[in-house]
C-alpha positions as CSV (number, residue, x, y, z in Angstrom):
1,X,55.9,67.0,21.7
2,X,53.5,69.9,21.4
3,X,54.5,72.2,18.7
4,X,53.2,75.6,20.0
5,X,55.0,75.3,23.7
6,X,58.1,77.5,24.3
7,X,57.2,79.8,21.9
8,X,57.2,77.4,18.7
9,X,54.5,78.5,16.4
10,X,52.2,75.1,14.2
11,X,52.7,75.1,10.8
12,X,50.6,72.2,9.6
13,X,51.8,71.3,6.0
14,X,49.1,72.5,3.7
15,X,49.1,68.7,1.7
16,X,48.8,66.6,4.5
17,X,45.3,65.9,3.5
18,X,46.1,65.5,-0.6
19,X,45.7,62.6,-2.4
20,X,46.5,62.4,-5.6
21,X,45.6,59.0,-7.8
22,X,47.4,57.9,-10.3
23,X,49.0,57.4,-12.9
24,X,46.7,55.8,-15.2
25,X,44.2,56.8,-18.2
26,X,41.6,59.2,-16.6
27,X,38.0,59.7,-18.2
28,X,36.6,62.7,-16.8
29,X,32.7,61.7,-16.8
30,X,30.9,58.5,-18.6
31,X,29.0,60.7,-21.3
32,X,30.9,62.4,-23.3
33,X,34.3,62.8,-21.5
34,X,37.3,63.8,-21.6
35,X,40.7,61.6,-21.3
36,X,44.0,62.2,-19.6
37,X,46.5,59.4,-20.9
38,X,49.4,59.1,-17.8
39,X,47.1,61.5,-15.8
40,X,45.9,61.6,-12.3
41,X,43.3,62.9,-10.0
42,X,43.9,65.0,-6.9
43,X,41.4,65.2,-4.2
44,X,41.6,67.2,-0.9
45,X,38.7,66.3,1.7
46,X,36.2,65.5,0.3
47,X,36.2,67.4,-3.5
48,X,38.4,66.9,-6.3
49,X,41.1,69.7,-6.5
50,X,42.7,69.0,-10.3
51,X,43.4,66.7,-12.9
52,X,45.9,66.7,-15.4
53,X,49.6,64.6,-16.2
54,X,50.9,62.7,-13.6
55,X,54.3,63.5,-12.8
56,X,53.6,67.3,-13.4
57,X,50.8,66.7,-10.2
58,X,53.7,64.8,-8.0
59,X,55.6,68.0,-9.0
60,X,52.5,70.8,-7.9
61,X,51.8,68.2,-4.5
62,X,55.1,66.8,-3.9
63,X,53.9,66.3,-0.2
64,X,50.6,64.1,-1.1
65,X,49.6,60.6,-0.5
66,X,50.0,58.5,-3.4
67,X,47.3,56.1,-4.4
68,X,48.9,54.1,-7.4
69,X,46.5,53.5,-10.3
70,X,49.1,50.9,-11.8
71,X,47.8,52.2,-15.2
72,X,44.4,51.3,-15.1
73,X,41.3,53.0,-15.9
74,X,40.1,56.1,-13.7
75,X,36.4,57.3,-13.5
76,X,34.2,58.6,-11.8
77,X,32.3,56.3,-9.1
78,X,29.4,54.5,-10.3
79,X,25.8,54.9,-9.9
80,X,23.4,52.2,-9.4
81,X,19.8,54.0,-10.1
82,X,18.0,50.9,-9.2
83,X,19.2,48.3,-6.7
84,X,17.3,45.7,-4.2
85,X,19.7,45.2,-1.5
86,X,16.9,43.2,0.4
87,X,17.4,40.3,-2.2
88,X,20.8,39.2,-0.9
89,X,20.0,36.7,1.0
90,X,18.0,34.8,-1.6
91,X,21.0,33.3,-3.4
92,X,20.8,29.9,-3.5
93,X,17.1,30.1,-2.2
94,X,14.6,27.5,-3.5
95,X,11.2,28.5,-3.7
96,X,9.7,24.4,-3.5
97,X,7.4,24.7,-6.9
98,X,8.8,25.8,-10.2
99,X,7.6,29.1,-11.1
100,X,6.6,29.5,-14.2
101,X,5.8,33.1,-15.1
102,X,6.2,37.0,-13.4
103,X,3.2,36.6,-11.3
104,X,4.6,33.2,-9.6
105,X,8.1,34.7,-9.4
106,X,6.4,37.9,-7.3
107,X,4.1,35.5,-5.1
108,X,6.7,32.4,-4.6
109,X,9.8,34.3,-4.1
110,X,9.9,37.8,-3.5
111,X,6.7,38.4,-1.5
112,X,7.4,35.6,0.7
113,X,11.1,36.7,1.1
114,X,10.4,40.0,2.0
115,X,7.7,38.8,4.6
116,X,10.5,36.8,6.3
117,X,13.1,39.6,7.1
118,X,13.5,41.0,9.8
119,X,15.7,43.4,11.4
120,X,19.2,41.1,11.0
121,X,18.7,40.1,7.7
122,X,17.6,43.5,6.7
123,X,20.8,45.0,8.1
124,X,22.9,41.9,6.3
125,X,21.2,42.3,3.2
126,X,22.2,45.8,2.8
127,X,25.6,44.9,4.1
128,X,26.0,42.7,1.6
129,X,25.2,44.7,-1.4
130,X,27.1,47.2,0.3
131,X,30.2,45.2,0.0
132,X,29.7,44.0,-3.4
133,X,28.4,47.9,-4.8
134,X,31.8,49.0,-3.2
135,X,33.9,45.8,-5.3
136,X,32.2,47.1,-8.5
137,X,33.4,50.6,-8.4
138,X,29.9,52.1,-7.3
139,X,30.1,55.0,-4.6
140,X,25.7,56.2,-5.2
141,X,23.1,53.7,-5.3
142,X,19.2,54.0,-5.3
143,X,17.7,50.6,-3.2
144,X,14.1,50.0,-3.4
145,X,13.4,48.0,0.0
146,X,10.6,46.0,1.3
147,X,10.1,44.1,4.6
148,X,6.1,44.0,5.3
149,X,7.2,42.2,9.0
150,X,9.3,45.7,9.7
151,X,8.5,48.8,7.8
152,X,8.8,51.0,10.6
153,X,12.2,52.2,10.8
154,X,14.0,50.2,8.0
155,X,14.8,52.9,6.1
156,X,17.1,54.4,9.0
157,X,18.7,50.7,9.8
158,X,19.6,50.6,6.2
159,X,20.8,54.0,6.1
160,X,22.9,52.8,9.1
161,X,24.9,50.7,6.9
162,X,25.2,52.7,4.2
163,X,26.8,55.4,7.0
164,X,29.0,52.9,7.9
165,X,30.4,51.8,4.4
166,X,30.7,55.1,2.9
167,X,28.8,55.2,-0.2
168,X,26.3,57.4,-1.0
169,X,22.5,56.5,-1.0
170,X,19.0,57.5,-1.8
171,X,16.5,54.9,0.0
172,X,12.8,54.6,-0.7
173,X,10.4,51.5,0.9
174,X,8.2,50.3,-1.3
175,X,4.4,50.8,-0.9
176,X,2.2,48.1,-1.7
177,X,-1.7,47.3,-1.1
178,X,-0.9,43.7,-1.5
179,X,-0.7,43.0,2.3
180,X,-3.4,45.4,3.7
181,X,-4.0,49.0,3.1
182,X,-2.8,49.5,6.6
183,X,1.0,48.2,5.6
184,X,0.6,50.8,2.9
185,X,-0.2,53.4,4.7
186,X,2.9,52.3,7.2
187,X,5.4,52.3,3.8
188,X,4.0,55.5,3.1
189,X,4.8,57.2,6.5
190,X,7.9,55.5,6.7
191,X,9.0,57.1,3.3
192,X,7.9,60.8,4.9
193,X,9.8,60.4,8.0
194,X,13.2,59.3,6.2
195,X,13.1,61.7,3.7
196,X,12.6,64.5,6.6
197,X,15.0,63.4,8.9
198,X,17.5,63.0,5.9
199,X,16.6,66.2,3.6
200,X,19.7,67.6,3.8
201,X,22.2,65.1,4.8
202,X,25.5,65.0,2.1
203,X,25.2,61.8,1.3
204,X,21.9,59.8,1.7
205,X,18.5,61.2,1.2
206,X,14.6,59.4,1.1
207,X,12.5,59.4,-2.3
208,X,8.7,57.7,-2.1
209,X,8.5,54.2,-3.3
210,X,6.3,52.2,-4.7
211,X,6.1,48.5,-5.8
212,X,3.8,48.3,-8.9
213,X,0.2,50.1,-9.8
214,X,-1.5,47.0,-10.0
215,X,-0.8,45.9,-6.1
216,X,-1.7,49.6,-5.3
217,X,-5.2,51.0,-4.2
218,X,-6.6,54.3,-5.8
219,X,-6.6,55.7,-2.1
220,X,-3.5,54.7,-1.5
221,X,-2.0,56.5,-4.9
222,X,-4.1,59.4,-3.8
223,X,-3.0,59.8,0.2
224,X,0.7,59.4,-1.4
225,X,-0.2,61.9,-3.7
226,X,-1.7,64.5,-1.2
227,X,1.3,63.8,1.3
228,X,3.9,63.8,-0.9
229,X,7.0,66.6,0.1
230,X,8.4,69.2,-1.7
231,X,11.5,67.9,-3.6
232,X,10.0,64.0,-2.7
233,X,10.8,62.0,-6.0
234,X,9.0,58.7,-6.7
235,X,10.7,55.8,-7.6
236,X,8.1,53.1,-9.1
237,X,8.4,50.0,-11.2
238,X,6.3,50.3,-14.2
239,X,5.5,47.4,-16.6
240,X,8.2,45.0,-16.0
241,X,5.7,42.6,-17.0
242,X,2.2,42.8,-19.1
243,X,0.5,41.4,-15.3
244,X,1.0,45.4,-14.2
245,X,-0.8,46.4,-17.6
246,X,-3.5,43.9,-17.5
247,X,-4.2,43.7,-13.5
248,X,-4.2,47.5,-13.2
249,X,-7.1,47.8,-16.4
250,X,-8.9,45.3,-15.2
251,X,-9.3,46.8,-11.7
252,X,-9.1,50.0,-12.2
253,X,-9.9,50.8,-16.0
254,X,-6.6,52.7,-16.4
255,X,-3.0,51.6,-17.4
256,X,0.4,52.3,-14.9
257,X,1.2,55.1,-16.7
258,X,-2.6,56.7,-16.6
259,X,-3.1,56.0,-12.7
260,X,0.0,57.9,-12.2
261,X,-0.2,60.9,-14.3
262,X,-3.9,61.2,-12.7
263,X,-2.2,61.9,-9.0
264,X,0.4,64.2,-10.4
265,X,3.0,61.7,-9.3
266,X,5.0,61.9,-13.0
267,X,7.4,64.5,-13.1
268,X,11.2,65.0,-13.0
269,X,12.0,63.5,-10.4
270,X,10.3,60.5,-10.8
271,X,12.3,57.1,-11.6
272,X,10.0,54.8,-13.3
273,X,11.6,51.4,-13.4
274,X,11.8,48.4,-16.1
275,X,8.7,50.2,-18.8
276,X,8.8,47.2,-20.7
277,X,5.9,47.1,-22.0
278,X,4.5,50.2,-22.2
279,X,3.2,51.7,-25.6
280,X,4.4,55.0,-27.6
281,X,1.8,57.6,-26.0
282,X,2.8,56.1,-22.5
283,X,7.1,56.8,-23.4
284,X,6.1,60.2,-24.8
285,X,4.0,60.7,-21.5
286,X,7.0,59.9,-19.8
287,X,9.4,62.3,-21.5
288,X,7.1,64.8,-21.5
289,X,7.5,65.4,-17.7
290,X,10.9,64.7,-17.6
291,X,10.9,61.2,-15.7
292,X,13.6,58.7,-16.4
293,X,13.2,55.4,-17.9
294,X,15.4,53.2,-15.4
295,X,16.2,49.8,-17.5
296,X,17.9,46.1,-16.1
297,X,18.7,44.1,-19.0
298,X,19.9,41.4,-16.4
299,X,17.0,41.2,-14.4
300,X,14.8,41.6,-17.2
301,X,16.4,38.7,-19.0
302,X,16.2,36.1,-15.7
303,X,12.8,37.2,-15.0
304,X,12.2,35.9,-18.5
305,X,9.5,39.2,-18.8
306,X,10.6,40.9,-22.1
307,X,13.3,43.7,-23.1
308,X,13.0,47.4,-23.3
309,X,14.1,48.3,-26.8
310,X,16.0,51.2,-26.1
311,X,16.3,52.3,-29.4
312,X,13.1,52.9,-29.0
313,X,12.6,54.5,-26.4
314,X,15.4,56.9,-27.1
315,X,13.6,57.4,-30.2
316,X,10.3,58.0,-28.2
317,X,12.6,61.3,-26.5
318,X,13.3,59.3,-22.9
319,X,15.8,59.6,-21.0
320,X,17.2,56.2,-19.9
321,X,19.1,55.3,-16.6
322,X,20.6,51.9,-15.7
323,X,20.1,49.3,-12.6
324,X,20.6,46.4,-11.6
325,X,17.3,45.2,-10.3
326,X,19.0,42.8,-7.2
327,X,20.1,40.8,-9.9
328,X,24.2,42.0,-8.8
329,X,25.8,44.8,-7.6
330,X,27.9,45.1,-10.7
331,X,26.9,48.2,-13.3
332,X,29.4,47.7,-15.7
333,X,28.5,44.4,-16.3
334,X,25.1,45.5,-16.6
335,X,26.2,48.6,-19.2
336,X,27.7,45.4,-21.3
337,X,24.0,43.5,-20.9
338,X,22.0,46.6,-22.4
339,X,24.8,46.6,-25.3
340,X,24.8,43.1,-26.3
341,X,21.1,42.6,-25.3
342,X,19.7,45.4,-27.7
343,X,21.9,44.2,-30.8
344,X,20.9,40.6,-30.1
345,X,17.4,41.1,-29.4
346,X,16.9,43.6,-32.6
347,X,19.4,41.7,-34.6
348,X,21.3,44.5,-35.4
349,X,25.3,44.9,-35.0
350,X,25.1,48.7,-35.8
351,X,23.0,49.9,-32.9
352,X,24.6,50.4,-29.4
353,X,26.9,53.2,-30.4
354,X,23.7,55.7,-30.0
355,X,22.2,55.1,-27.1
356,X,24.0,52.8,-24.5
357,X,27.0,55.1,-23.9
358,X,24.4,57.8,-22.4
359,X,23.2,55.5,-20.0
360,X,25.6,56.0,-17.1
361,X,25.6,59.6,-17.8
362,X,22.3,59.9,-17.0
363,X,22.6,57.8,-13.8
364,X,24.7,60.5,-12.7
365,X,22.9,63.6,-13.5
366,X,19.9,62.0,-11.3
367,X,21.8,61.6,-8.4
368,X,23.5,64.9,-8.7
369,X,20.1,66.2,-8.3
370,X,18.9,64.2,-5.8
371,X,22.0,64.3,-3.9
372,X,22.5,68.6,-4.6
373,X,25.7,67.8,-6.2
374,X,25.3,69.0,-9.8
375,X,28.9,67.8,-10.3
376,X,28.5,64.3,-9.1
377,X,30.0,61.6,-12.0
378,X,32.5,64.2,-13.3
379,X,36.2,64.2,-12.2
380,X,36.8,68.0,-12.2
381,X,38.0,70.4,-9.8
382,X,35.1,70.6,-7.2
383,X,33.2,68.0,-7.8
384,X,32.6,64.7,-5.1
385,X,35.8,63.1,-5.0
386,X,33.9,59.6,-6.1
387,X,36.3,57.6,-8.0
388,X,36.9,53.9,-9.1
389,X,39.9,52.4,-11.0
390,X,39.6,49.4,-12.9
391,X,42.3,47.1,-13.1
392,X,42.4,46.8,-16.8
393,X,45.5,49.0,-18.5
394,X,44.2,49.9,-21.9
395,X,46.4,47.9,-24.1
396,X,45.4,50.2,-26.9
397,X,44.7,53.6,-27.1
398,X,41.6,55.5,-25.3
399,X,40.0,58.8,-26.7
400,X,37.0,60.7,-25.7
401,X,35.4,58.3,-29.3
402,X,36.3,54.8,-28.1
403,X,35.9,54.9,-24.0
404,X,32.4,53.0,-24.2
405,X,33.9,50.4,-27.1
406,X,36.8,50.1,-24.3
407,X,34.4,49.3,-21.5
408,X,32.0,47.1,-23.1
409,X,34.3,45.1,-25.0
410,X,37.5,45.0,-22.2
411,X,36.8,46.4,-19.5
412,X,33.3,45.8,-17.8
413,X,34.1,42.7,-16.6
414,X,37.7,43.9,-14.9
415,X,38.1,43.8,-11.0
416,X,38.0,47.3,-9.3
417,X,41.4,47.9,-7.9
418,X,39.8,50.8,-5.5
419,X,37.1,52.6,-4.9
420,X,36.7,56.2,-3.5
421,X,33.7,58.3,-1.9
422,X,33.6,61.3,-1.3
423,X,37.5,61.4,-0.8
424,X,37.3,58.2,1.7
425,X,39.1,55.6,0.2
426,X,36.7,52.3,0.2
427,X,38.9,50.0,-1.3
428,X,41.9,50.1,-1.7
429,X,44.1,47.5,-4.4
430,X,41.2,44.8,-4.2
431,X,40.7,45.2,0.0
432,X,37.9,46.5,1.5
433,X,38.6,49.4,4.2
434,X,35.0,50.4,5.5
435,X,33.4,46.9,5.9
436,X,34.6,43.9,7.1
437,X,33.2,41.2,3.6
438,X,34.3,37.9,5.8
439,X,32.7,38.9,9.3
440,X,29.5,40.3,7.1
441,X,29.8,36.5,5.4
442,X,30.3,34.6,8.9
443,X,27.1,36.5,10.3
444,X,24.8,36.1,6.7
445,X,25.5,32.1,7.2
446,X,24.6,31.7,10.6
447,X,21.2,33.8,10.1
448,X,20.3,32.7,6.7
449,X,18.9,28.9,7.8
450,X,16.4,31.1,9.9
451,X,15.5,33.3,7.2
452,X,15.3,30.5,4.9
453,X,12.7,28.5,7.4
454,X,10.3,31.6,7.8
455,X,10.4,31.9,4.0
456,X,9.1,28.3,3.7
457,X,6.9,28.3,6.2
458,X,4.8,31.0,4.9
459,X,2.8,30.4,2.5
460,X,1.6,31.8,-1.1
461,X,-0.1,35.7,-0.7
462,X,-2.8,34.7,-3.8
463,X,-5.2,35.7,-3.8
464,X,-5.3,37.4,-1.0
465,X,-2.9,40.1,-2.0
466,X,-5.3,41.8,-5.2
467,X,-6.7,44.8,-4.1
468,X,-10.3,46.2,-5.1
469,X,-11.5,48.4,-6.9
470,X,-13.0,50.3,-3.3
């Protein structure tokens, strides 16, 4: 019946679109936080409205939804500051010839894997990691795509999905000389006309990518350079491997880090990825203009190319972000890796405590500019209602001192019990709500043996991929 005939006036009840999660042990950001034992988070639409006890909440919003935290863990959503959804389909994938170092991995994998998408097992891929990102208690991520067989328009068909599962996204294709300067030039455009048409939408924006300087032309860094938009970050791997330091001075006489700072293309918003093996002067460089340092123990560790000491680099003054380079969706798990990998490779059971806790907090700060949401990764009134709760009750006490010790040495490897962006709830108790994980499953098997034949059928890019000097 319609309320307003016959004279009856609407009085919608003001908490119909309150939520309030909870009760469980909230930690108001992953820097230095601040925790609510028994507490709860309420959102309305799509900001955070308060936190504070849980059963004084049910009290203020006794009209709310409910979302039970059954004790566990509340943060704030994760962000993933350097994913490859385009690798999901590799699982399983045998190249046919063992590949024995970076340069093989690049030319007998990736570059022929990339070469074999197309627009289905673009969209899967993303789907996929979509799916997985959302499991792990992630609600931002930053994917670095390539698909030289369909640059044109990729970034939109990923940004599709990323609509469509409700996380929050900041997409960038990577440019590369190592199929043509005229795919580079494609990459480049197709980075201006996504981060155009997407400048101001909430939740996913464009950034310019690049693969590595040492499969990128001087004209190419320079048209990129001139082009480049106001605001337009650059998002760039950097040194994963001694190849990029070695091909790039023998072919151009400069290091990464030179080549880049010559085109004005290090600054603040620039997300320089893996920076492995750069040297002191080149870190320095790097926190000089305010760029971030992204690292991926994970990936660095399968890829068998070295470890960023992040002592180091801390000590350098960087500021240092965490991904997961493809290798999962999972950035706790991740968190953990940088922990236990820079202990085990320095040898050292006192570091950790310095420098890893400050990782995610970072992550969040540079999608809360990216994103203009200064507030993102913190659960306070106003902010993004982006939230995950990990199904791990603390089983002993949590204070603002001991939440990383918590997460690294209980918690990372917990399932997410649900997952919220932006006030939409994404998971909810273990179940997906925004993409179907079976259908996405049935559809990734039936078009992976045709992905898989177009990645064996073509063959090796050497040499033909090296660029010159011209």
């Amino acid at each position: 019946m319609d309320p307003t005939r016959d004279g009856m006036t609407s009085h919608p009840d003001p908490y119909e679109s309150v939520t309030i999660l909870g009760p469980g042990t909230v930690v108001t950001c992953l820097g230095r936080p601040e925790v609510v034992t028994n507490g709860a988070v309420v959102w309305k639409g799509d900001r955070i409205v308060k936190i504070g006890d849980a059963a004084e909440l049910k009290k203020t919003y006794p009209h709310a939804r409910t979302l039970n935290a059954h004790g566990g863990l509340i943060l704030p959503g994760l962000v993933n500051l350097h994913h490859h959804f385009y690798s999901s389909l590799a699982r399983g994938l045998a190249p046919g010839r063992p590949l024995e170092n970076f340069g093989e991995i690049l030319d007998g994998l990736w570059w022929r894997l990339d070469r074999a998408l197309d627009a289905d097992t673009i969209r899967l891929s993303a789907e996929l990691a979509l799916a997985d990102s959302i499991r792990w208690g992630a609600t931002t991520i930053f994917d670095h795509h390539a698909s030289p067989s369909m640059i044109d328009g990729s970034l939109e068909l990923i940004a599709g999905s990323v609509d469509q599962a409700g996380l929050s996204a900041v997409l960038c294709y990577e440019i590369s000389d190592r199929n043509g300067h005229e795919d580079a030039m494609i990459g480049l455009e197709e980075n201006l006309d996504f981060f155009r048409a997407r400048r101001t939408d909430p939740r996913v924006r464009g950034m310019l990518g690049f693969h590595a300087s040492f499969t990128i032309e001087e004209r190419t860094f320079a048209k990129a350079a001139d082009q480049r938009l106001d605001g337009m970050g650059c998002h760039i791997h950097v040194a994963e491997d001694a190849l990029d330091l070695r091909m790039s001075k023998m072919v151009y006489d400069s290091g990464p880090i030179e080549r880049l700072d010559r085109y004005g293309l290090i600054d603040d918003r620039t997300l320089a990825v893996h920076c492995i093996h750069l040297g002191s002067d080149d870190r320095r460089l790097l926190a000089d203009r305010g760029a971030v340092i992204i690292h991926n123990p994970e990936s660095n560790a399968n890829n068998g190319v070295g470890r960023l000491d992040l002592q180091v680099a801390a000590d350098d003054g960087c500021r240092i972000g965490l991904g997961t380079d493809g290798m999962s969706s999972a950035m706790l798990g991740s968190l953990r890796a940088a922990f236990l990998g820079l202990r085990g490779g320095r040898r050292d059971p006192r570091l950790g405590f310095s420098v890893v806790p400050d990782l995610l907090g970072v992550n969040a700060e540079v999608a809360g500019r990216f994103l203009d949401e200064p507030l993102l990764g913190r659960l306070q009134s106003g902010a993004p209602a982006d939230l995950c709760v990990l199904d791990s009750a603390p089983p002993t006490p949590v204070t603002p001192d001991n939440v990383f010790a918590h997460l690294v040495y209980g918690s990372a490897g917990s399932p997410v019990r649900h997952t919220i962006a932006r006030g939409r709830i994404l998971m909810e108790d273990h179940r997906l709500t925004t993409v179907d994980p079976e259908g996405i499953v049935r559809e990734a098997l039936t078009a992976t043996p045709a992905l898989w034949d177009r990645f064996h059928a073509l063959g090796p890019t050497t040499p033909d991929w090296l660029p010159t000097k011209d």
